[in-house]
PyMOL Python script that loads the backbone (N, CA, C, O; Angstrom):
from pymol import cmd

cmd.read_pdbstr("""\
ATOM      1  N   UNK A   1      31.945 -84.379-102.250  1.00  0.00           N
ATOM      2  CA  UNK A   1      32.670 -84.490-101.007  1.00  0.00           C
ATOM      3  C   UNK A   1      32.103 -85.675-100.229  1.00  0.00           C
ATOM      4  O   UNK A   1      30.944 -86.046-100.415  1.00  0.00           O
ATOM      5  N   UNK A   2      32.795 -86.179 -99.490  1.00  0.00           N
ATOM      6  CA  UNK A   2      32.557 -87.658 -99.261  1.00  0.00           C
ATOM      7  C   UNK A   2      32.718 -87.092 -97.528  1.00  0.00           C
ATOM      8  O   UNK A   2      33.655 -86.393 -97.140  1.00  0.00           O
ATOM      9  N   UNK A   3      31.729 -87.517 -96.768  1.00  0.00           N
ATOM     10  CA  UNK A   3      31.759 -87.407 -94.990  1.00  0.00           C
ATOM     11  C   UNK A   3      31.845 -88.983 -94.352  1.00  0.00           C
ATOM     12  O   UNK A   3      31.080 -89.933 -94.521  1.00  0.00           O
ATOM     13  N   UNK A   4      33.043 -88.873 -93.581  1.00  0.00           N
ATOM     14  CA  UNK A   4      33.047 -90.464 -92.528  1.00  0.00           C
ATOM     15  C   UNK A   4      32.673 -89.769 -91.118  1.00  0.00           C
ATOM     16  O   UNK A   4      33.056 -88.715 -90.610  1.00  0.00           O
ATOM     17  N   UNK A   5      31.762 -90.785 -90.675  1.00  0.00           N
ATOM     18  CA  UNK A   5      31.699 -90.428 -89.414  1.00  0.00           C
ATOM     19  C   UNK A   5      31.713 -91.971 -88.434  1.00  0.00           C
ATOM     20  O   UNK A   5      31.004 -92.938 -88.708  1.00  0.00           O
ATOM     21  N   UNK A   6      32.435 -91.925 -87.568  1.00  0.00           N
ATOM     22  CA  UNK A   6      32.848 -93.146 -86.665  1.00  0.00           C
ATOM     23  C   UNK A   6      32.149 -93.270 -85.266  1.00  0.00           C
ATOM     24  O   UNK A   6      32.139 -92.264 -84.557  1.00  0.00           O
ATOM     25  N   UNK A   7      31.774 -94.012 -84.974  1.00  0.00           N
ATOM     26  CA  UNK A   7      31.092 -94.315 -84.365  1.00  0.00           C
ATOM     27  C   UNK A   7      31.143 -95.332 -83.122  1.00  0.00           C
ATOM     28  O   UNK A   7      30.337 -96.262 -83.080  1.00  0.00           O
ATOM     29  N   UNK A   8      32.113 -95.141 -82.096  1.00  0.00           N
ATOM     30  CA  UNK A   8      32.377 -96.187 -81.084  1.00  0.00           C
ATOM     31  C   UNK A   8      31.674 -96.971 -80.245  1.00  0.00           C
ATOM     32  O   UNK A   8      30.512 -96.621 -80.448  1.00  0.00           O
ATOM     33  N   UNK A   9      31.663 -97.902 -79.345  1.00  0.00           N
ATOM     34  CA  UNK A   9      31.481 -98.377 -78.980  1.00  0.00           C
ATOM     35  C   UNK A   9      30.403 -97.639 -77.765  1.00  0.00           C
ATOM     36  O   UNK A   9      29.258 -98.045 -77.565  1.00  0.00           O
ATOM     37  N   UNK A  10      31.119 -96.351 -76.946  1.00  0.00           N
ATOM     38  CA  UNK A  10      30.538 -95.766 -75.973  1.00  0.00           C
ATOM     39  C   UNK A  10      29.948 -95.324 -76.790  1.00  0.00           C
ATOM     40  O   UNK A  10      29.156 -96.227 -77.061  1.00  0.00           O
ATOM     41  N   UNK A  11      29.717 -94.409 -77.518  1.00  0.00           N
ATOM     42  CA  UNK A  11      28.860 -93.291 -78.378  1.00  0.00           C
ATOM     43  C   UNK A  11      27.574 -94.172 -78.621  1.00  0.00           C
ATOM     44  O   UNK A  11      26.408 -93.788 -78.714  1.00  0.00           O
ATOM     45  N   UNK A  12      28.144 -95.608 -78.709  1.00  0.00           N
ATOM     46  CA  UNK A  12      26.496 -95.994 -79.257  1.00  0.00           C
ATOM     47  C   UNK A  12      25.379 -96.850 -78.207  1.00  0.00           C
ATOM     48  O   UNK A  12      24.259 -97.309 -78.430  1.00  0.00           O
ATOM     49  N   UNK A  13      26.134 -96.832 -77.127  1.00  0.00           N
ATOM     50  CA  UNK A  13      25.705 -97.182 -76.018  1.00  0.00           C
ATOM     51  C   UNK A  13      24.468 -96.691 -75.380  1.00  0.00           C
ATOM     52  O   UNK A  13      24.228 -97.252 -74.311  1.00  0.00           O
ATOM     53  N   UNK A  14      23.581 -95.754 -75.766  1.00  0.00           N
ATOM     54  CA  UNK A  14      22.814 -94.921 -75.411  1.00  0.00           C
ATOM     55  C   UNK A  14      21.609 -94.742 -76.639  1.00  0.00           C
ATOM     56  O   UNK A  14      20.511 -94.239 -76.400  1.00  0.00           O
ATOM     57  N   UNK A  15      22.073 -95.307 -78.153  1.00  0.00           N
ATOM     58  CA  UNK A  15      21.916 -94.779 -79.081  1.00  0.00           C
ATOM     59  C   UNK A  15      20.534 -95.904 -79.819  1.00  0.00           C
ATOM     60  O   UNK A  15      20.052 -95.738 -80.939  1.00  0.00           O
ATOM     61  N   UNK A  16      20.145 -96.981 -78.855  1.00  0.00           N
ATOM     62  CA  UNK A  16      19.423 -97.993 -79.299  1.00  0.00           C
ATOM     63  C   UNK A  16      19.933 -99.261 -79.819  1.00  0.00           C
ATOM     64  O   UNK A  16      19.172-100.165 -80.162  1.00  0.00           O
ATOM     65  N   UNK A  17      21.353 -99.355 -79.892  1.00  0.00           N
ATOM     66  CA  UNK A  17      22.010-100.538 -80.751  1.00  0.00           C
ATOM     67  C   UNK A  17      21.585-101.781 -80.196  1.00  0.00           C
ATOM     68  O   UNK A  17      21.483-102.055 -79.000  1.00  0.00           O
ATOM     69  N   UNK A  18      21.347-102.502 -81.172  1.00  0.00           N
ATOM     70  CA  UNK A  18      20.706-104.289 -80.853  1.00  0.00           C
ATOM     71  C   UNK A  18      21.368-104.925 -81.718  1.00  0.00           C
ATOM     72  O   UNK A  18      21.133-104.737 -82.912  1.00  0.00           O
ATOM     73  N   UNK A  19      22.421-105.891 -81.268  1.00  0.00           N
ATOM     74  CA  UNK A  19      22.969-106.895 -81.938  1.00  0.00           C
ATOM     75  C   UNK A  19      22.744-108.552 -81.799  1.00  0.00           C
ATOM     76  O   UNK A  19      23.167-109.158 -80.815  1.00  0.00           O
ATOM     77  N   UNK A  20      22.188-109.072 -82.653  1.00  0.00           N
ATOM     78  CA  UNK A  20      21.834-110.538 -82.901  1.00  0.00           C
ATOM     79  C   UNK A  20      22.632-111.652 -83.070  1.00  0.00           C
ATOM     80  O   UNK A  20      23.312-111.248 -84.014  1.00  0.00           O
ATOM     81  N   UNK A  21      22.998-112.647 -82.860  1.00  0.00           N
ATOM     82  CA  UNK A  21      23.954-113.377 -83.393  1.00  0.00           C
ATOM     83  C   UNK A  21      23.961-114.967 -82.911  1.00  0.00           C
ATOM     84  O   UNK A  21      24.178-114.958 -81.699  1.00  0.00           O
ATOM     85  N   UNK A  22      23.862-115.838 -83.219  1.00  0.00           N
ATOM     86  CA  UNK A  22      24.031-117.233 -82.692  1.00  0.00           C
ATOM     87  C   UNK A  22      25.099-117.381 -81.671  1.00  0.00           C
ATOM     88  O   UNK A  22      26.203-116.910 -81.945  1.00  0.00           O
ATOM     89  N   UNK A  23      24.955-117.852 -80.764  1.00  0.00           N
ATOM     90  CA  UNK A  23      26.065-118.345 -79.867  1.00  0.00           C
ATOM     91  C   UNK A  23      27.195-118.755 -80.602  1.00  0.00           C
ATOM     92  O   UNK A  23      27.216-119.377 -81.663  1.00  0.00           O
ATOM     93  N   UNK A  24      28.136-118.336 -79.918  1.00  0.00           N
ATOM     94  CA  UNK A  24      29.204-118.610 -80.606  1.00  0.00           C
ATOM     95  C   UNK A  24      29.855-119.447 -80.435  1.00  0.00           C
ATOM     96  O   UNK A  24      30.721-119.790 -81.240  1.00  0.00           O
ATOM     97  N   UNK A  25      29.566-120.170 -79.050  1.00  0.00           N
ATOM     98  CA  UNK A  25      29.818-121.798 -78.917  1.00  0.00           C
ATOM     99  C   UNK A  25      29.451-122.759 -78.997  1.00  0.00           C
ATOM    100  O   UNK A  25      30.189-123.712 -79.245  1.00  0.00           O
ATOM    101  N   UNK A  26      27.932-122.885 -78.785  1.00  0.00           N
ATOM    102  CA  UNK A  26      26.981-123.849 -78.819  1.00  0.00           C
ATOM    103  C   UNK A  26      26.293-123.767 -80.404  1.00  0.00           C
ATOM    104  O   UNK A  26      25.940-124.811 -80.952  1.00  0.00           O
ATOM    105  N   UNK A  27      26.153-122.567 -81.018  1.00  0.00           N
ATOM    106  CA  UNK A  27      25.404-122.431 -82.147  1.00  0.00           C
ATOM    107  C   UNK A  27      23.853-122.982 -82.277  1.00  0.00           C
ATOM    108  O   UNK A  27      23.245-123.326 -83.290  1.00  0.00           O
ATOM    109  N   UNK A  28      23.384-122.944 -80.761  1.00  0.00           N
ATOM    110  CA  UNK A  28      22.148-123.245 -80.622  1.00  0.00           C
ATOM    111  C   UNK A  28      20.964-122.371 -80.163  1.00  0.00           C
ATOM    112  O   UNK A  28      19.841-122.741 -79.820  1.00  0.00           O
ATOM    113  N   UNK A  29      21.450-121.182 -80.231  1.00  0.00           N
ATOM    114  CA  UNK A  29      20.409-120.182 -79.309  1.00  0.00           C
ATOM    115  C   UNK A  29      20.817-119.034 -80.352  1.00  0.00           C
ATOM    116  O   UNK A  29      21.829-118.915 -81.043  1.00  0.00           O
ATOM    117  N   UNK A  30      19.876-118.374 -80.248  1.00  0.00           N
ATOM    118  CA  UNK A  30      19.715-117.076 -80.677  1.00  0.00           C
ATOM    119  C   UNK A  30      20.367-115.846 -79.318  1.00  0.00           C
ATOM    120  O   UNK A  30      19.886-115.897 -78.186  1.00  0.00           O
ATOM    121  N   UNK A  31      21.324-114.967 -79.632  1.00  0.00           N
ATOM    122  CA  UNK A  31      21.662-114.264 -78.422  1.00  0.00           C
ATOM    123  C   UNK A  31      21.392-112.733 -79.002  1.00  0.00           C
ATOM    124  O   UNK A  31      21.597-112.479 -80.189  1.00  0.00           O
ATOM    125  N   UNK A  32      20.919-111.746 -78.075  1.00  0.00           N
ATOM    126  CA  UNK A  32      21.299-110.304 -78.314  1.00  0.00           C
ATOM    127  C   UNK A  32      21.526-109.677 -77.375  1.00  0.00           C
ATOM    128  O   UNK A  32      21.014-109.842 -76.268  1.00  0.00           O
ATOM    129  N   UNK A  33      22.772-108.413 -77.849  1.00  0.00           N
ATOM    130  CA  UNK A  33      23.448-107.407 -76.515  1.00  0.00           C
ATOM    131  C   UNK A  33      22.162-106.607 -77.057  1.00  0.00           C
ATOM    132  O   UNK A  33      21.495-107.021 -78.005  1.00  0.00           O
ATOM    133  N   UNK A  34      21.916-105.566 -76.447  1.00  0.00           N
ATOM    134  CA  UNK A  34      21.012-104.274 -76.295  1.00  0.00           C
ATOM    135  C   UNK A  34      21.930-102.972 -75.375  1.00  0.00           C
ATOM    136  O   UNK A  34      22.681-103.199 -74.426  1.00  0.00           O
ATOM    137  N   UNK A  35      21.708-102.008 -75.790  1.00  0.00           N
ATOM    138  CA  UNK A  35      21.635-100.442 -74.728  1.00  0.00           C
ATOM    139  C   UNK A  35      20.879-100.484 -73.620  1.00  0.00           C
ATOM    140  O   UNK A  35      20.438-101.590 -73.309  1.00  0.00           O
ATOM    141  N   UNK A  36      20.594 -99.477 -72.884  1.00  0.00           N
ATOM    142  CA  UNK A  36      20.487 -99.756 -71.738  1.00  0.00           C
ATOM    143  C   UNK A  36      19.305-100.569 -71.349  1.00  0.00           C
ATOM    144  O   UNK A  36      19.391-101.127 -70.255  1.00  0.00           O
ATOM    145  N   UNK A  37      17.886-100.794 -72.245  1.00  0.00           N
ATOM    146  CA  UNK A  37      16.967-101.482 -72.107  1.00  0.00           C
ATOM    147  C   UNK A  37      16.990-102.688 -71.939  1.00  0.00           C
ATOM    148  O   UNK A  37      16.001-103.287 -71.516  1.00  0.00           O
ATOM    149  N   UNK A  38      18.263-103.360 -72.272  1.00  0.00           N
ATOM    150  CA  UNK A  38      17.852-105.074 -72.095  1.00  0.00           C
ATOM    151  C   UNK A  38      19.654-105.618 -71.610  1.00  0.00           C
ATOM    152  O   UNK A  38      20.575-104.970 -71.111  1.00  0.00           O
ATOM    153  N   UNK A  39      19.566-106.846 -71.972  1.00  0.00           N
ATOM    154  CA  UNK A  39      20.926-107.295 -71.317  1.00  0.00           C
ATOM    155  C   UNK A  39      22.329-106.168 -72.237  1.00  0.00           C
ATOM    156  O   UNK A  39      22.194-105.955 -73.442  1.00  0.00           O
ATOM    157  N   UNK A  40      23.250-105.723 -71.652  1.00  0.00           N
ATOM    158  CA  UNK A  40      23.685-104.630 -71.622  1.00  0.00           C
ATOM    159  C   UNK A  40      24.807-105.258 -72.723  1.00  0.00           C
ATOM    160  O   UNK A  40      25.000-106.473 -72.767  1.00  0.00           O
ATOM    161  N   UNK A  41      25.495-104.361 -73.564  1.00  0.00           N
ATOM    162  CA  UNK A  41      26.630-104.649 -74.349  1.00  0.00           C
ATOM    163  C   UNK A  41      27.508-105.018 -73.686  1.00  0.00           C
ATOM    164  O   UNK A  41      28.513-105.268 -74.350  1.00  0.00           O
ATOM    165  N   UNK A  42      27.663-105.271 -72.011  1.00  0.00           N
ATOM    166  CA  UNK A  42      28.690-105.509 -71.419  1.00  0.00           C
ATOM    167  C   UNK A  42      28.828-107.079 -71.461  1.00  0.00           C
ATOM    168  O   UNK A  42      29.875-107.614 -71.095  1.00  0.00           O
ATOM    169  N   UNK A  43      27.660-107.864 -71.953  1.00  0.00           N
ATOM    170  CA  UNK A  43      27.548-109.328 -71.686  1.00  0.00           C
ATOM    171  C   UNK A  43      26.535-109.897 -71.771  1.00  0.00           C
ATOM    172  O   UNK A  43      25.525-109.203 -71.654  1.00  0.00           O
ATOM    173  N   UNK A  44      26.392-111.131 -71.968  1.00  0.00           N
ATOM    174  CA  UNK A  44      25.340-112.144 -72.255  1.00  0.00           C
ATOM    175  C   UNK A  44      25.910-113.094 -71.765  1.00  0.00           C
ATOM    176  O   UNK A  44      27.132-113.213 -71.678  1.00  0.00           O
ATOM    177  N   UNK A  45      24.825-114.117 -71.272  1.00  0.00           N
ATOM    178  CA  UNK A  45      24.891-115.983 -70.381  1.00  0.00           C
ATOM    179  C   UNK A  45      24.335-116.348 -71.643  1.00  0.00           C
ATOM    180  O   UNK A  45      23.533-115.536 -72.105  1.00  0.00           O
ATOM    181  N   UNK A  46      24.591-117.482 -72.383  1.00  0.00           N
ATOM    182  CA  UNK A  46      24.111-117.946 -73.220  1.00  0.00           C
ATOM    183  C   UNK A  46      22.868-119.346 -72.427  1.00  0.00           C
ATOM    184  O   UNK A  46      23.331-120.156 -71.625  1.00  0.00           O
ATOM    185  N   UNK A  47      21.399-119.384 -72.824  1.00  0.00           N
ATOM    186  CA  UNK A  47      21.249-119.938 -71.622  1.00  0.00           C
ATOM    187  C   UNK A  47      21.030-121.299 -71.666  1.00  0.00           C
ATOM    188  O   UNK A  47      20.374-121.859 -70.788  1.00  0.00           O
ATOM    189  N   UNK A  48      21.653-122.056 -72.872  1.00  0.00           N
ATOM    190  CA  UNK A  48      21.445-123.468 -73.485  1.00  0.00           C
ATOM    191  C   UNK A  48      23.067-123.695 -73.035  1.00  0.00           C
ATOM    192  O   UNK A  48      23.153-124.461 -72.076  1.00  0.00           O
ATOM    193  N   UNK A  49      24.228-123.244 -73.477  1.00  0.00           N
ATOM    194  CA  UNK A  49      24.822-123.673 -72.979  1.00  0.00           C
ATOM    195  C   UNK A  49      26.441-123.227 -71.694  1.00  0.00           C
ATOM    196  O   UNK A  49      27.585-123.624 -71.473  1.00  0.00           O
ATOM    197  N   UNK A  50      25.320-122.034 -71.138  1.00  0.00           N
ATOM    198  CA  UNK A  50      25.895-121.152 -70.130  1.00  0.00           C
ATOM    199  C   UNK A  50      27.478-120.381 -70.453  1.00  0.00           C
ATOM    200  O   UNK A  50      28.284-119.891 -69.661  1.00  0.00           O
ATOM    201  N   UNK A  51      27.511-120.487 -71.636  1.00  0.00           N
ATOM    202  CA  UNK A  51      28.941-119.628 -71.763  1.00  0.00           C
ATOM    203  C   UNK A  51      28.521-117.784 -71.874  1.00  0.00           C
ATOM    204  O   UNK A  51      27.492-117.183 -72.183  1.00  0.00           O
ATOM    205  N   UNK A  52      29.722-117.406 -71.502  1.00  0.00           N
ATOM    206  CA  UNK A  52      29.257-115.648 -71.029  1.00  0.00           C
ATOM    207  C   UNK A  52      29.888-115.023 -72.412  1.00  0.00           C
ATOM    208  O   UNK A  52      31.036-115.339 -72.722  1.00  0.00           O
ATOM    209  N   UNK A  53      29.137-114.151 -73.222  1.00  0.00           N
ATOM    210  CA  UNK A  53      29.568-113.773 -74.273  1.00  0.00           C
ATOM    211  C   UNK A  53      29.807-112.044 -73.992  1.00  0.00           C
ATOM    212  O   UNK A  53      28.846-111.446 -73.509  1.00  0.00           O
ATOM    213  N   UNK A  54      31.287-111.126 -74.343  1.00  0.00           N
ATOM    214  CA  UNK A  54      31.385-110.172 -74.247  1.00  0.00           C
ATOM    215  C   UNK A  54      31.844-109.237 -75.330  1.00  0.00           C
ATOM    216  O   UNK A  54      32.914-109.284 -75.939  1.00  0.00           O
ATOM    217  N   UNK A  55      30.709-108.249 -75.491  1.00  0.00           N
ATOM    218  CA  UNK A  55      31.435-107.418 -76.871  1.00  0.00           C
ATOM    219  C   UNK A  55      32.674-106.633 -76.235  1.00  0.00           C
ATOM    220  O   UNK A  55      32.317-105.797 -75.405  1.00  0.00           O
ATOM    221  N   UNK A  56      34.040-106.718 -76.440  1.00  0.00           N
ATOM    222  CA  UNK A  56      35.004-105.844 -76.073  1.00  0.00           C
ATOM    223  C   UNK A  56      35.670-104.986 -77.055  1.00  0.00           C
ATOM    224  O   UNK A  56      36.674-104.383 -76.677  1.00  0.00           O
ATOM    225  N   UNK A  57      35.137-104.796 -78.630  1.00  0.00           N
ATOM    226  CA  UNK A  57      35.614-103.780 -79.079  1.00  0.00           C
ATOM    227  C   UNK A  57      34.087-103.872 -80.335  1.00  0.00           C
ATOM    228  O   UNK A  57      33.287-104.787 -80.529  1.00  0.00           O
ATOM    229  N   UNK A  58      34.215-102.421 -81.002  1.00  0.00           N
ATOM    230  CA  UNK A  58      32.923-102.466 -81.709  1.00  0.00           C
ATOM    231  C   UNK A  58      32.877-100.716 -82.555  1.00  0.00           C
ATOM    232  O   UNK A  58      32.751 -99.701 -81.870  1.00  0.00           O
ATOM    233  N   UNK A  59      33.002-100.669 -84.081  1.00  0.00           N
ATOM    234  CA  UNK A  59      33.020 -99.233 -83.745  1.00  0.00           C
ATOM    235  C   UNK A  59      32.270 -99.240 -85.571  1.00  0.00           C
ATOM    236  O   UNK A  59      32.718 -99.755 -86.595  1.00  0.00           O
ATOM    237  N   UNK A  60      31.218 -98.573 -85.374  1.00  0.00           N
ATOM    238  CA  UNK A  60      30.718 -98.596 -87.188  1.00  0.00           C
ATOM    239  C   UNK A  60      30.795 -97.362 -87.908  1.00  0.00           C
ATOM    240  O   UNK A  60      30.719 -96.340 -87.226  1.00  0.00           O
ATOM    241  N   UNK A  61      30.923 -97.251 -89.072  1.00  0.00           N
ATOM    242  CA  UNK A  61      31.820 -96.227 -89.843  1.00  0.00           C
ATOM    243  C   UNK A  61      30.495 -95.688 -90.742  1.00  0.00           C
ATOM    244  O   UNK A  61      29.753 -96.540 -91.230  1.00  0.00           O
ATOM    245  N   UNK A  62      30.251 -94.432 -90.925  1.00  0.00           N
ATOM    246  CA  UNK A  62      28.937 -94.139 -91.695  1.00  0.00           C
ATOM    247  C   UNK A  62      29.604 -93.733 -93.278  1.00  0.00           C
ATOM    248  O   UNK A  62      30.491 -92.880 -93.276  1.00  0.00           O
ATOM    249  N   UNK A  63      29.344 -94.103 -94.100  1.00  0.00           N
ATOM    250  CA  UNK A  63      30.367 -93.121 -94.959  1.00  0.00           C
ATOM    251  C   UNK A  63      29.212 -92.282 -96.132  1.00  0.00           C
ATOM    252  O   UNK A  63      28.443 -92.898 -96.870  1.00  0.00           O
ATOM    253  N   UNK A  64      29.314 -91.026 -96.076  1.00  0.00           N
ATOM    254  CA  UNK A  64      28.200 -90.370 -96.981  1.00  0.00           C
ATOM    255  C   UNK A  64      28.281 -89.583 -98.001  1.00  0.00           C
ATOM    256  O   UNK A  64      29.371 -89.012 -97.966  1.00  0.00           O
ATOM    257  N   UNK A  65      27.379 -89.130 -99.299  1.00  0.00           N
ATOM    258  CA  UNK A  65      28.034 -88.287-100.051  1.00  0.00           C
ATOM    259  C   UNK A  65      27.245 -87.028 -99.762  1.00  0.00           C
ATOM    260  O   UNK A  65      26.084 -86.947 -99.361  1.00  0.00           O
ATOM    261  N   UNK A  66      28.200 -85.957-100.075  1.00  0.00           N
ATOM    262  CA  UNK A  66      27.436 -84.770 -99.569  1.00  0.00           C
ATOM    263  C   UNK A  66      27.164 -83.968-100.439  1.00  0.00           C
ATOM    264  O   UNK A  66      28.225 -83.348-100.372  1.00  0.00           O
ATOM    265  N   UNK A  67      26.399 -83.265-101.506  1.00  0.00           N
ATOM    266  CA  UNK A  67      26.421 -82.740-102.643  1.00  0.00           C
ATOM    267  C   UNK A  67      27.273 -81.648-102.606  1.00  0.00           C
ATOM    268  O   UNK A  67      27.232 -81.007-101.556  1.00  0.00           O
ATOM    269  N   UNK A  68      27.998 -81.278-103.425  1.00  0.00           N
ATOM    270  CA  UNK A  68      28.895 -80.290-103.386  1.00  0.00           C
ATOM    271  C   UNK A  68      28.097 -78.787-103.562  1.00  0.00           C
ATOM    272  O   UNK A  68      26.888 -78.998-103.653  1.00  0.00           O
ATOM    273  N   UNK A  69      28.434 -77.289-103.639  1.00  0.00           N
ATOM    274  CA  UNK A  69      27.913 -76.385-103.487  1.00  0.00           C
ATOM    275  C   UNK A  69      28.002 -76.128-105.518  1.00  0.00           C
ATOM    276  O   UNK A  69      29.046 -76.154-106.169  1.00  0.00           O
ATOM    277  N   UNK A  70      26.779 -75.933-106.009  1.00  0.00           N
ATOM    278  CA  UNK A  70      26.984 -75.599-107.332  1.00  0.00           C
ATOM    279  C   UNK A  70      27.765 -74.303-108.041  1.00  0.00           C
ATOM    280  O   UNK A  70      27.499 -73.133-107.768  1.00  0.00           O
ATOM    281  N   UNK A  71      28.587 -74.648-108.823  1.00  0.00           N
ATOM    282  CA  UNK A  71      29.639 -73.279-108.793  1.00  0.00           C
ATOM    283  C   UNK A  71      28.885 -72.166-109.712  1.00  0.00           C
ATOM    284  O   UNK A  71      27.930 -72.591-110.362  1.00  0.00           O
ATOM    285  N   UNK A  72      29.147 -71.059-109.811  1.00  0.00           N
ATOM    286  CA  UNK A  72      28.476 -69.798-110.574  1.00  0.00           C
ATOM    287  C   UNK A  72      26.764 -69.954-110.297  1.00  0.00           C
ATOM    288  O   UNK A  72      25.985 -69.123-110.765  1.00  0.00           O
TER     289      UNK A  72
END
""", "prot")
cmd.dss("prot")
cmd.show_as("cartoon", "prot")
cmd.util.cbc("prot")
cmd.orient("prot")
């Protein structure tokens, strides 16, 4: 038996998520959103070349196998 479990955007807001990624305009800086500890998933200033970066959709999918119950 196979389990998906989905995982949104709010749900993971709380959950430790840290995402990394090069600017996406300048390609000169290293940027990361964080949960509530650091600059927030709501946004980033990129600070080389001041553009505002926003995650507005985001959702990760777990997919697992679950051993089935052995028959007899």
């Amino acid at each position: 038996m196979t389990r998906i479990d989905k995982y949104t955007l709010d749900r993971l807001r709380n959950r430790g998520l840290r995402l990394t990624f090069d600017c996406p305009h300048c390609q000169g800086t290293k940027l990361e959103l964080r949960g509530p500890a650091g600059p927030g998933l709501d946004g980033v200033t990129c600070f080389k070349c001041k553009a505002v970066v926003v995650l507005d959709g985001l959702s990760l999918t777990v997919i697992r196998e679950v051993a089935r119950p052995s028959e007899g």
